[in-house]
N, CA, C and O atoms as a GROMACS GRO file, in nm:
protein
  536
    1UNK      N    1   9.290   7.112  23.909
    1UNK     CA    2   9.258   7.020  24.015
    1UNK      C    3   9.216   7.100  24.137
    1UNK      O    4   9.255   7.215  24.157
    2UNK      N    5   9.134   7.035  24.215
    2UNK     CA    6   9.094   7.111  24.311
    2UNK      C    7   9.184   7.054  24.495
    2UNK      O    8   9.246   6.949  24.511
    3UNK      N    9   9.167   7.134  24.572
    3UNK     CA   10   9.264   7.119  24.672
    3UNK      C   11   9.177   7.184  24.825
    3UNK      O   12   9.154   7.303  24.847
    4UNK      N   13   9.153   7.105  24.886
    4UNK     CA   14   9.070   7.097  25.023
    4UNK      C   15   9.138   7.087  25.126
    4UNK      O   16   9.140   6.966  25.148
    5UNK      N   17   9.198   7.142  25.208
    5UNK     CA   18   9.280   7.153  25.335
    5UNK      C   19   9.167   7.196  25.483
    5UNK      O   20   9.110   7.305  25.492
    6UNK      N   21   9.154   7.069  25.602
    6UNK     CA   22   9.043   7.059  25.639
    6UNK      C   23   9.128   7.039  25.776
    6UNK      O   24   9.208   6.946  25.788
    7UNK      N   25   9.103   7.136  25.882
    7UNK     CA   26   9.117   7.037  26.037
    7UNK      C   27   9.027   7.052  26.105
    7UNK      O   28   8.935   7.114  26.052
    8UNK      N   29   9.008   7.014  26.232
    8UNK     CA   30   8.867   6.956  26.329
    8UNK      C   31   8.812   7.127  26.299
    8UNK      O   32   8.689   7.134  26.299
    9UNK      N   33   8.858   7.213  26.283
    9UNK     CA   34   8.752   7.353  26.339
    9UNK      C   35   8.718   7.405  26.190
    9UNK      O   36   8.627   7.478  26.150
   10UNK      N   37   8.798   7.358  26.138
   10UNK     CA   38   8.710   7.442  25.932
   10UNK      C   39   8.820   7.460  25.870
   10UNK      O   40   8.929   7.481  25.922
   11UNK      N   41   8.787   7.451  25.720
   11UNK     CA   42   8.835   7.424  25.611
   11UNK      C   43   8.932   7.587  25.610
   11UNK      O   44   8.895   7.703  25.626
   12UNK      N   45   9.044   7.534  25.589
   12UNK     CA   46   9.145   7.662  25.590
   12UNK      C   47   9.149   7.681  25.440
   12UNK      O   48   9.119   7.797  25.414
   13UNK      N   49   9.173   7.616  25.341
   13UNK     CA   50   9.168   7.628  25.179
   13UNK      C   51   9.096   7.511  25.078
   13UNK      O   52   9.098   7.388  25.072
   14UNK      N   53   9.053   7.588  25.025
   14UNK     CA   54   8.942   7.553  24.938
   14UNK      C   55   8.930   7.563  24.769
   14UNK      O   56   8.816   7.576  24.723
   15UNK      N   57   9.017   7.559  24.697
   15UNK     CA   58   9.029   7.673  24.555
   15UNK      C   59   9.097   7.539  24.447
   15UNK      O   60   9.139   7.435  24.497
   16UNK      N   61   9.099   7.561  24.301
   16UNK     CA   62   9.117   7.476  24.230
   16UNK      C   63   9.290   7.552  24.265
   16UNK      O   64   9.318   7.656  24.325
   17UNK      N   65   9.381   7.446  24.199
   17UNK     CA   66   9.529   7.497  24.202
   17UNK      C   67   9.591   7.372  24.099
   17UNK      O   68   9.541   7.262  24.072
   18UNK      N   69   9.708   7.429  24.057
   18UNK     CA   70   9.743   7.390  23.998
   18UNK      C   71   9.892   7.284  23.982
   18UNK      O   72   9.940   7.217  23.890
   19UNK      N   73   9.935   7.319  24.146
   19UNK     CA   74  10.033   7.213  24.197
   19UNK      C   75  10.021   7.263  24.383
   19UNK      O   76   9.998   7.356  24.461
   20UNK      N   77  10.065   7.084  24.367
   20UNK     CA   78  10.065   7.060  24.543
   20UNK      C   79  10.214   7.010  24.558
   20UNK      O   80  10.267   6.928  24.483
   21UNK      N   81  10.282   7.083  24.683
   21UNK     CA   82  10.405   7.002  24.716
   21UNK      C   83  10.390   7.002  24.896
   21UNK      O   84  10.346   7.096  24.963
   22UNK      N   85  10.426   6.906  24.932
   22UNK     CA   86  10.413   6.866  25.076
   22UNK      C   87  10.479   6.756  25.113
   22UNK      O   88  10.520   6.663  25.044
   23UNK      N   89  10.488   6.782  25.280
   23UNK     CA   90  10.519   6.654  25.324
   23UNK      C   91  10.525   6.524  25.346
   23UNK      O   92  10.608   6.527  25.436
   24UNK      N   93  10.503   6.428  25.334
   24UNK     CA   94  10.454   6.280  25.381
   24UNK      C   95  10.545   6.236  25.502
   24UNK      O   96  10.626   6.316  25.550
   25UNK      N   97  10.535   6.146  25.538
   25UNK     CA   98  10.635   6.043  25.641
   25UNK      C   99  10.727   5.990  25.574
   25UNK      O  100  10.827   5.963  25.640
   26UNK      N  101  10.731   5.962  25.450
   26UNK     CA  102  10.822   5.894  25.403
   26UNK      C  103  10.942   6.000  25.292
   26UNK      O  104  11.041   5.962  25.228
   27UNK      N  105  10.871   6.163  25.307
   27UNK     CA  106  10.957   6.200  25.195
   27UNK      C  107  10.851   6.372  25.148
   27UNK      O  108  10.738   6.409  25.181
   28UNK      N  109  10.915   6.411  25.095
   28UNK     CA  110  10.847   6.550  25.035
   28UNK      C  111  10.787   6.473  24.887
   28UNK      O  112  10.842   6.378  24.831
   29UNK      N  113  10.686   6.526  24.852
   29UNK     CA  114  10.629   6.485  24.714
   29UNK      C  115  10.553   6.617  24.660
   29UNK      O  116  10.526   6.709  24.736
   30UNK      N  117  10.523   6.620  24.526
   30UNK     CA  118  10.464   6.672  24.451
   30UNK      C  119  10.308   6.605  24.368
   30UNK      O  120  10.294   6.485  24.344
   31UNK      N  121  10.222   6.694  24.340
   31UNK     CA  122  10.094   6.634  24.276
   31UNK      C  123  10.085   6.770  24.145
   31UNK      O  124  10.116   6.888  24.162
   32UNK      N  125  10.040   6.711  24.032
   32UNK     CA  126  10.016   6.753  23.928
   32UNK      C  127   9.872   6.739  23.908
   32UNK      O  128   9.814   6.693  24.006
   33UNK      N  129   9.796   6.768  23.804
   33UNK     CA  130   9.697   6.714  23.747
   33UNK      C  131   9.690   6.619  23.681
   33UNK      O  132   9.759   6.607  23.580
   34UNK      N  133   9.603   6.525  23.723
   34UNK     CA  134   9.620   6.373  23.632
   34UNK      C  135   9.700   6.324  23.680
   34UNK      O  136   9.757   6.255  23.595
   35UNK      N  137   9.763   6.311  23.812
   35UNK     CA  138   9.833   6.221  23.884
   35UNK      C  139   9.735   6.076  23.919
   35UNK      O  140   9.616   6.048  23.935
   36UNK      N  141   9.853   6.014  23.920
   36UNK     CA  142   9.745   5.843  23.958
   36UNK      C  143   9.714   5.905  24.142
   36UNK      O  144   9.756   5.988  24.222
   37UNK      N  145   9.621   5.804  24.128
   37UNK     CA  146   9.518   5.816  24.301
   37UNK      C  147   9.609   5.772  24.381
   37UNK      O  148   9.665   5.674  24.333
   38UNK      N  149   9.674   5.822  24.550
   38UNK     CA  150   9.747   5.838  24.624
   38UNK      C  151   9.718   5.881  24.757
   38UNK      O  152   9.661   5.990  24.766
   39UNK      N  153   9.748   5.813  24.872
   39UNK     CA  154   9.694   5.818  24.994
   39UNK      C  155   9.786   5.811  25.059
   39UNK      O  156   9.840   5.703  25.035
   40UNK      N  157   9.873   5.900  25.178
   40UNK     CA  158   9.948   5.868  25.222
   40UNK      C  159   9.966   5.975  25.334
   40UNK      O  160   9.965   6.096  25.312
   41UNK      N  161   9.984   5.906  25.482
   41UNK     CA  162  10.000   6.006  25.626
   41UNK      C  163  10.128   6.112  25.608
   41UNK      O  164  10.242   6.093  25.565
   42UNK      N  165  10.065   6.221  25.655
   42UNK     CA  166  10.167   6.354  25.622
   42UNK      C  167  10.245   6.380  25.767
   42UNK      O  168  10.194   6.371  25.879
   43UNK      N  169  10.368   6.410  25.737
   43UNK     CA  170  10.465   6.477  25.867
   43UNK      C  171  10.438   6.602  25.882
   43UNK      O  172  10.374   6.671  25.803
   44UNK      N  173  10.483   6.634  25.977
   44UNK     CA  174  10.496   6.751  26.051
   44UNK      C  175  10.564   6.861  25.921
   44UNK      O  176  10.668   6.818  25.870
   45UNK      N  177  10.517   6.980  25.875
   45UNK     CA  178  10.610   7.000  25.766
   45UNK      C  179  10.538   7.120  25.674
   45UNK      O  180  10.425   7.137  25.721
   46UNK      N  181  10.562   7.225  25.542
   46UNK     CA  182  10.500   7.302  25.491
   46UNK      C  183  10.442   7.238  25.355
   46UNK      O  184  10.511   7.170  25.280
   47UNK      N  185  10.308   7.269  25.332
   47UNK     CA  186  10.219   7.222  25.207
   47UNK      C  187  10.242   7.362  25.109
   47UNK      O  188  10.188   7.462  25.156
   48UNK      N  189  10.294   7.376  25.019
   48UNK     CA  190  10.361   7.438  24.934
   48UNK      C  191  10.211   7.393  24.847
   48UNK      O  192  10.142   7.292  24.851
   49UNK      N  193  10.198   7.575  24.739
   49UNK     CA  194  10.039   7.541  24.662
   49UNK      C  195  10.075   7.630  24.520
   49UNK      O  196  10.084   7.748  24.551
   50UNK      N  197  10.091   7.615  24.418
   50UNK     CA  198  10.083   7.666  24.340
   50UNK      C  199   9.988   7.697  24.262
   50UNK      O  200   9.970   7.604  24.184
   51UNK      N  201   9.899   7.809  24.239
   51UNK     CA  202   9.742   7.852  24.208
   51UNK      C  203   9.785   7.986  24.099
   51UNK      O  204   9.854   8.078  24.144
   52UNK      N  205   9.738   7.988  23.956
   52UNK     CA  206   9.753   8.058  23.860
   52UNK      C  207   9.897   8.133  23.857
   52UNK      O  208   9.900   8.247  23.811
   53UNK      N  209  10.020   8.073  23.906
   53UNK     CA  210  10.175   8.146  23.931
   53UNK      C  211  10.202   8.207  24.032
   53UNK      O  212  10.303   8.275  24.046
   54UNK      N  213  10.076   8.182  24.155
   54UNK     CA  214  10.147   8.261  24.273
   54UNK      C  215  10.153   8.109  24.352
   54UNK      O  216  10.086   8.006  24.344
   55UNK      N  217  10.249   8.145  24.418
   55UNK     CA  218  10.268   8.033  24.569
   55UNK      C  219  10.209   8.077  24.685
   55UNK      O  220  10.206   8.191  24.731
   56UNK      N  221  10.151   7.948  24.740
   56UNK     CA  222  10.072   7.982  24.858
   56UNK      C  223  10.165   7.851  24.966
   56UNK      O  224  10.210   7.744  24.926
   57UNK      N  225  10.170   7.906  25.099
   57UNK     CA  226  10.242   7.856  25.210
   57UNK      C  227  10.134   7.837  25.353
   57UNK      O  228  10.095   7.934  25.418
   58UNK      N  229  10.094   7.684  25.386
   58UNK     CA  230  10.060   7.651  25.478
   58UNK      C  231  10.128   7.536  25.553
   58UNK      O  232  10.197   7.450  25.498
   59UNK      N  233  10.100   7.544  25.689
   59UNK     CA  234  10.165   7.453  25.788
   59UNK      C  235  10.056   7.337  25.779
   59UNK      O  236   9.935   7.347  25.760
   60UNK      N  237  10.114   7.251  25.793
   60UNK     CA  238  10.040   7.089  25.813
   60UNK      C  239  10.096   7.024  25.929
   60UNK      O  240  10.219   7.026  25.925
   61UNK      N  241  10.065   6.986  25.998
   61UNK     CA  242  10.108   6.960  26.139
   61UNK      C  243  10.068   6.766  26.110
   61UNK      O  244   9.999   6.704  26.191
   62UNK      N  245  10.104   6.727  26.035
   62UNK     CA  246  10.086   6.583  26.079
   62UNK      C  247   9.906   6.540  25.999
   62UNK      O  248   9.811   6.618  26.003
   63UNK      N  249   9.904   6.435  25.950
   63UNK     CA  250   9.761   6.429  25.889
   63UNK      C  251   9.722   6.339  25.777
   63UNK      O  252   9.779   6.233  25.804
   64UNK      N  253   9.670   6.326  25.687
   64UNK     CA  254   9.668   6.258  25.582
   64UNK      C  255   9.646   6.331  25.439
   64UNK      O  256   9.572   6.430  25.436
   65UNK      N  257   9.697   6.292  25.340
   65UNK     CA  258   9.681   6.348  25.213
   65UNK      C  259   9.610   6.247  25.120
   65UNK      O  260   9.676   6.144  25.100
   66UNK      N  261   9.486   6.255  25.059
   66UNK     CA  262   9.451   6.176  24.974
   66UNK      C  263   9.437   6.272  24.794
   66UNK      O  264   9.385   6.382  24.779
   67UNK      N  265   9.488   6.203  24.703
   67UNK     CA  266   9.451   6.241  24.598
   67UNK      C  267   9.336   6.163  24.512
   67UNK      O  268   9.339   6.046  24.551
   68UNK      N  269   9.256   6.176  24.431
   68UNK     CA  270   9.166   6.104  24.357
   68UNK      C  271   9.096   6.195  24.277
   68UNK      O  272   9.062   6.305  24.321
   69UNK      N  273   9.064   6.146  24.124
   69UNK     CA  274   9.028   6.228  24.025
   69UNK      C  275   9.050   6.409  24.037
   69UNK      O  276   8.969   6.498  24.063
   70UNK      N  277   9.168   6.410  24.010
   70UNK     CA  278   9.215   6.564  24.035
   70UNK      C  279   9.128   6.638  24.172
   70UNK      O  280   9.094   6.755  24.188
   71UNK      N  281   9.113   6.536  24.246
   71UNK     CA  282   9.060   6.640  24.391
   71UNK      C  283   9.157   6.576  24.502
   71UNK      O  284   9.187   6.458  24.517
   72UNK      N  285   9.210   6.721  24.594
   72UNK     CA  286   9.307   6.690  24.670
   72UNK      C  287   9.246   6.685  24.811
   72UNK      O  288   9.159   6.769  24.835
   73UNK      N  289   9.276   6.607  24.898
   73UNK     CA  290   9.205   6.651  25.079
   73UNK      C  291   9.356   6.637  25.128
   73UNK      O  292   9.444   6.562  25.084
   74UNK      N  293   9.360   6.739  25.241
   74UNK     CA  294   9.452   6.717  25.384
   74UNK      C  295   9.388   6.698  25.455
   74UNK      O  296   9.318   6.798  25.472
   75UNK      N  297   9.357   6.605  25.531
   75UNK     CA  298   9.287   6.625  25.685
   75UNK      C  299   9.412   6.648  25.786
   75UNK      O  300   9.507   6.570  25.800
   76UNK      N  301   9.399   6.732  25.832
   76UNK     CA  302   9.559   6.761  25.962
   76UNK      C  303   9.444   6.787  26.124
   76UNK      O  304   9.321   6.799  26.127
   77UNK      N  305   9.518   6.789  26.210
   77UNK     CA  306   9.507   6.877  26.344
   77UNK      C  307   9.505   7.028  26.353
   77UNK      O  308   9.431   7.115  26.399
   78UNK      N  309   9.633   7.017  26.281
   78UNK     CA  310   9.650   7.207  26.247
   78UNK      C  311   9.709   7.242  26.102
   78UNK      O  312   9.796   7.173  26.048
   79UNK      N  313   9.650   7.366  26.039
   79UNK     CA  314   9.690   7.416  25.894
   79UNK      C  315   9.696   7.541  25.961
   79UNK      O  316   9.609   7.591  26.032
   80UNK      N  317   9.786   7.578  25.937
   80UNK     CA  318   9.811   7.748  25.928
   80UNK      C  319   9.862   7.833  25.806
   80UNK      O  320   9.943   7.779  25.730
   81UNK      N  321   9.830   7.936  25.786
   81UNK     CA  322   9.907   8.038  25.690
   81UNK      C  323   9.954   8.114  25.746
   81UNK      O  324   9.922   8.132  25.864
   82UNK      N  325  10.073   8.210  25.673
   82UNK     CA  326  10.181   8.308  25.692
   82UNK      C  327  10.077   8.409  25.842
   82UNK      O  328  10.121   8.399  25.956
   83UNK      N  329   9.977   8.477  25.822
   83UNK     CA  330   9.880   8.582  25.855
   83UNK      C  331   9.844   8.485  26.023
   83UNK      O  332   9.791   8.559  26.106
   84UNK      N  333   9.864   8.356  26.065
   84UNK     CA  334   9.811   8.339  26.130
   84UNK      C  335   9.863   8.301  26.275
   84UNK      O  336   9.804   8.288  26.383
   85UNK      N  337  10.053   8.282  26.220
   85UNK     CA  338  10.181   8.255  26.298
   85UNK      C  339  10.237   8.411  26.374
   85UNK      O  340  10.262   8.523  26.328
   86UNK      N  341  10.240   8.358  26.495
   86UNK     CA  342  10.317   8.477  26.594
   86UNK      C  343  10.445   8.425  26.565
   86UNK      O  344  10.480   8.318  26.615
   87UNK      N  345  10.561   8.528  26.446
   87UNK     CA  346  10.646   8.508  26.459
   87UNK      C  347  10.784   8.476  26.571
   87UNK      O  348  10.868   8.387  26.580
   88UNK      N  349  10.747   8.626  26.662
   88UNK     CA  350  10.814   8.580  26.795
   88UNK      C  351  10.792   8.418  26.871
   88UNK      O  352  10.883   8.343  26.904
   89UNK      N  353  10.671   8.398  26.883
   89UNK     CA  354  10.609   8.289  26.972
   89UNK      C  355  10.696   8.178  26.902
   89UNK      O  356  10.748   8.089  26.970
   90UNK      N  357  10.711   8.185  26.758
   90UNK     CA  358  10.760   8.047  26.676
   90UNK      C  359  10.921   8.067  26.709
   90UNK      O  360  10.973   7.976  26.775
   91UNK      N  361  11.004   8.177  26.669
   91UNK     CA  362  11.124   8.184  26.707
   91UNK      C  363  11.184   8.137  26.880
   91UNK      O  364  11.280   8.071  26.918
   92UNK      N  365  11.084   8.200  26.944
   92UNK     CA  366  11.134   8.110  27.111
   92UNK      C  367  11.130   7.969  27.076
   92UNK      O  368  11.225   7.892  27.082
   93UNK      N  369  11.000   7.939  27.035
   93UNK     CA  370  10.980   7.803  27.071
   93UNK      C  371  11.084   7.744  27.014
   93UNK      O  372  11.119   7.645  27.077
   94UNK      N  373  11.169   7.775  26.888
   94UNK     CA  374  11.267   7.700  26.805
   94UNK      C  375  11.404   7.705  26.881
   94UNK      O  376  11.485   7.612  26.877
   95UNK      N  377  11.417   7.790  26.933
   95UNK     CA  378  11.518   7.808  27.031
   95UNK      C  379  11.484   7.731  27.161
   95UNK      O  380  11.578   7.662  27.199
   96UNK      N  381  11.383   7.726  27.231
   96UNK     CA  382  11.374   7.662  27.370
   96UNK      C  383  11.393   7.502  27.294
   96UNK      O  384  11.465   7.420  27.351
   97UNK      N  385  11.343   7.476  27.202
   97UNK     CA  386  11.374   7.303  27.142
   97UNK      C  387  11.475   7.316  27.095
   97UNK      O  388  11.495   7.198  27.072
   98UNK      N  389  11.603   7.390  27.043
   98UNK     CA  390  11.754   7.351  26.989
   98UNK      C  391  11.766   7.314  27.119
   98UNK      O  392  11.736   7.201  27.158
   99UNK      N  393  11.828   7.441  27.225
   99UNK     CA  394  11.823   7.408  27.378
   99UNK      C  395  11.835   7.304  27.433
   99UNK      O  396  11.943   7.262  27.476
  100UNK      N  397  11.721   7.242  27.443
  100UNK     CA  398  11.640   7.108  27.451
  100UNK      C  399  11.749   7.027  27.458
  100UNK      O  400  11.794   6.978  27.562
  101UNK      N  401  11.813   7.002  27.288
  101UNK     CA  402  11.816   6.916  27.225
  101UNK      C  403  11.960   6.928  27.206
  101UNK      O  404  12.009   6.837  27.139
  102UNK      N  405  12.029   7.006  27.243
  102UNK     CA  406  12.183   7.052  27.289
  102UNK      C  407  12.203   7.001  27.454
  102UNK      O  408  12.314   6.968  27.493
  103UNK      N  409  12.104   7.000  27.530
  103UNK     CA  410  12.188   6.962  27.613
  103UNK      C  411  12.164   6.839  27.704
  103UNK      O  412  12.067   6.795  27.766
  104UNK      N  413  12.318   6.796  27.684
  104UNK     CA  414  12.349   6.662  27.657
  104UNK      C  415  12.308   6.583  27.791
  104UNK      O  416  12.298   6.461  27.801
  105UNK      N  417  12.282   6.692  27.910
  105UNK     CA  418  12.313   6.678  28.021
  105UNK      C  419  12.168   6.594  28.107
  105UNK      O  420  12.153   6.510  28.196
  106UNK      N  421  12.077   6.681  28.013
  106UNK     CA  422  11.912   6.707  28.074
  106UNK      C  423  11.846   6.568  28.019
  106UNK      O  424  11.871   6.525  27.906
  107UNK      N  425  11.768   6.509  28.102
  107UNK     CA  426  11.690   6.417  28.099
  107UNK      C  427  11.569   6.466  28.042
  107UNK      O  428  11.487   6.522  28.115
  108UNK      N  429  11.541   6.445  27.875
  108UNK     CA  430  11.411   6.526  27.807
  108UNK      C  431  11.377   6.424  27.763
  108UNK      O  432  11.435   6.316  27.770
  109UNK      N  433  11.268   6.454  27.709
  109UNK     CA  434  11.167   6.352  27.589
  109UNK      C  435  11.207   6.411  27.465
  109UNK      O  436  11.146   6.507  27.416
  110UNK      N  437  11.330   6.346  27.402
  110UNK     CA  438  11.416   6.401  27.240
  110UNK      C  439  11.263   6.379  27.145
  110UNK      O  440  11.204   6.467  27.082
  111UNK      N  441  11.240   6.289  27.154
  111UNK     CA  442  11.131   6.307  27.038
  111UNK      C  443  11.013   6.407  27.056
  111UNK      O  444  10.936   6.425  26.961
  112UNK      N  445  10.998   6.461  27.154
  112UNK     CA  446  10.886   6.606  27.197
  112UNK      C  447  11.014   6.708  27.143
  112UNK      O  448  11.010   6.817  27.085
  113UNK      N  449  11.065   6.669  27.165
  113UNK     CA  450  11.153   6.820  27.107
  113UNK      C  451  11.206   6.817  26.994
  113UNK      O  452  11.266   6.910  26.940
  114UNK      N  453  11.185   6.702  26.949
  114UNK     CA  454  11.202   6.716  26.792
  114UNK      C  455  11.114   6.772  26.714
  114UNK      O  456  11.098   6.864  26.633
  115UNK      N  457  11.051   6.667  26.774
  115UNK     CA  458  10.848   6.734  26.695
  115UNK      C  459  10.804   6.900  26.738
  115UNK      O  460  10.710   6.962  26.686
  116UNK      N  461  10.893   6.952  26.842
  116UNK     CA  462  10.846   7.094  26.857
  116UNK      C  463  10.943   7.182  26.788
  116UNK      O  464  10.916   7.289  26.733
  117UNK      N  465  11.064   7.123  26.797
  117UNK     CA  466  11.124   7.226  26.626
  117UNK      C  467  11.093   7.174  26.531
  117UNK      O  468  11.074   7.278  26.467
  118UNK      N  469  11.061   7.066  26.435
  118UNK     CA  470  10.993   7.083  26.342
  118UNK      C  471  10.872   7.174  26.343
  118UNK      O  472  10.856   7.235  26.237
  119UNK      N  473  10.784   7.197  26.439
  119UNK     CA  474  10.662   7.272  26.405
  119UNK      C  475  10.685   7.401  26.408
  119UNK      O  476  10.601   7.484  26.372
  120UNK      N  477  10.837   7.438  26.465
  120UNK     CA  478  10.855   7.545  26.497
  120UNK      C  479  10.894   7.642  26.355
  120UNK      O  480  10.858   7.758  26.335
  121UNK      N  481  10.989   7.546  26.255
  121UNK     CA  482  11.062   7.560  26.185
  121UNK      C  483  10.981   7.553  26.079
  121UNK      O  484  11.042   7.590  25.978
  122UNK      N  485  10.867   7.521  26.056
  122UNK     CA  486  10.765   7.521  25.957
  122UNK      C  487  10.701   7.611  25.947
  122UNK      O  488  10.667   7.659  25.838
  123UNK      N  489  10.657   7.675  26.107
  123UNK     CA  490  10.573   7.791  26.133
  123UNK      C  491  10.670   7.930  26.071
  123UNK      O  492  10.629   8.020  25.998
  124UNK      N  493  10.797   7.913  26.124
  124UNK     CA  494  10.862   8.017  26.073
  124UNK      C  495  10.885   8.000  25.900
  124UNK      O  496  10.871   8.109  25.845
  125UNK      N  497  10.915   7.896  25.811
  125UNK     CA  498  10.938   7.905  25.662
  125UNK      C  499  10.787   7.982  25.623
  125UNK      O  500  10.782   8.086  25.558
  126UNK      N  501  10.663   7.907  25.676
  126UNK     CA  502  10.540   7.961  25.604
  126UNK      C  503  10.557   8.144  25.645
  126UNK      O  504  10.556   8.237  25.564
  127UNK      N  505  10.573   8.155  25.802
  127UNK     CA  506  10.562   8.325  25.862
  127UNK      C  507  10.624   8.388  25.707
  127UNK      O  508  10.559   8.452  25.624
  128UNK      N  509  10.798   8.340  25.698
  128UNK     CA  510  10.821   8.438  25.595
  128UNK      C  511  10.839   8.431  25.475
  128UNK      O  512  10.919   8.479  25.395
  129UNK      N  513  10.705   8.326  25.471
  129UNK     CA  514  10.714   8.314  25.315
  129UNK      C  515  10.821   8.235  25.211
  129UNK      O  516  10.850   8.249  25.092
  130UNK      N  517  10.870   8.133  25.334
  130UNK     CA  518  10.986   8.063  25.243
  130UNK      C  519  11.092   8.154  25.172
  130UNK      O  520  11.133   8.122  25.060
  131UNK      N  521  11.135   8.259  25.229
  131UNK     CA  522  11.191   8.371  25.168
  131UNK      C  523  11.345   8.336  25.237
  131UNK      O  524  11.441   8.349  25.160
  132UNK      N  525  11.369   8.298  25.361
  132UNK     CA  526  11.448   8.275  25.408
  132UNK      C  527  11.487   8.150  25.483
  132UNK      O  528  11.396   8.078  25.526
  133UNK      N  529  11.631   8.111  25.508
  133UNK     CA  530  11.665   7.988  25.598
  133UNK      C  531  11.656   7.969  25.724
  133UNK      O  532  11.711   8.051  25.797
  134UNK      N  533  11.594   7.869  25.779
  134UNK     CA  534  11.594   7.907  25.936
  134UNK      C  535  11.692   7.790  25.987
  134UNK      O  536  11.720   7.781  26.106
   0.00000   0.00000   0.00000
């Protein structure tokens, strides 16, 4: 099956593969080949790619996933890979949003700071490769 990952500035991946796992709004899912046709808005979250036994790790920042006759599209805002995340930059940011979101005291926008550790926490699983817990 083939697999197209697309945001406003150019196509980040392009290659036939052989499993998709990713986010939705409603849940993490998986795609095979010969899956029935499937359309559904993606969360904030990592698109997991399996291509001849290696795993491949990109960020999806929110977007849509359509499947149809073994061809896959993401349209997102932002896709990133491991090569393209400032690890430091992602570790503050995950820390300035726990922060955030610890204290009990501060008048914030909880849902901006939710949505900025999730992106934070995605950026860091893809940085290391899903190798470790954050």
């Amino acid at each position: 099956m083939h697999l197209k990952i697309i945001t406003h500035d150019k196509v980040v991946f392009n290659d036939d593969v052989d499993e998709i796992y990713t986010r939705g709004v409603d849940g993490e899912f998986g795609i095979l080949k010969g899956h029935i046709p499937v359309m559904t808005a993606l969360d904030v979250g990592v698109t997991k790619v399996v291509q001849n036994g290696k795993t491949n790790l990109f960020t999806t920042m929110g977007g849509v996933f359509q499947f149809k006759d073994d061809n896959a599209i993401i349209l997102t805002d932002l896709a990133e890979t491991g090569n393209d995340i400032d690890v430091a930059r992602a570790k503050s940011a995950k820390e300035r949003a726990e922060a955030r979101l610890a204290d009990k005291k501060a008048e914030i926008d909880t849902k901006r700071a939710e949505v900025a550790l999730a992106r934070a926490k995605a950026r860091l699983k893809v940085a290391l490769n899903g190798r470790t817990k954050i």
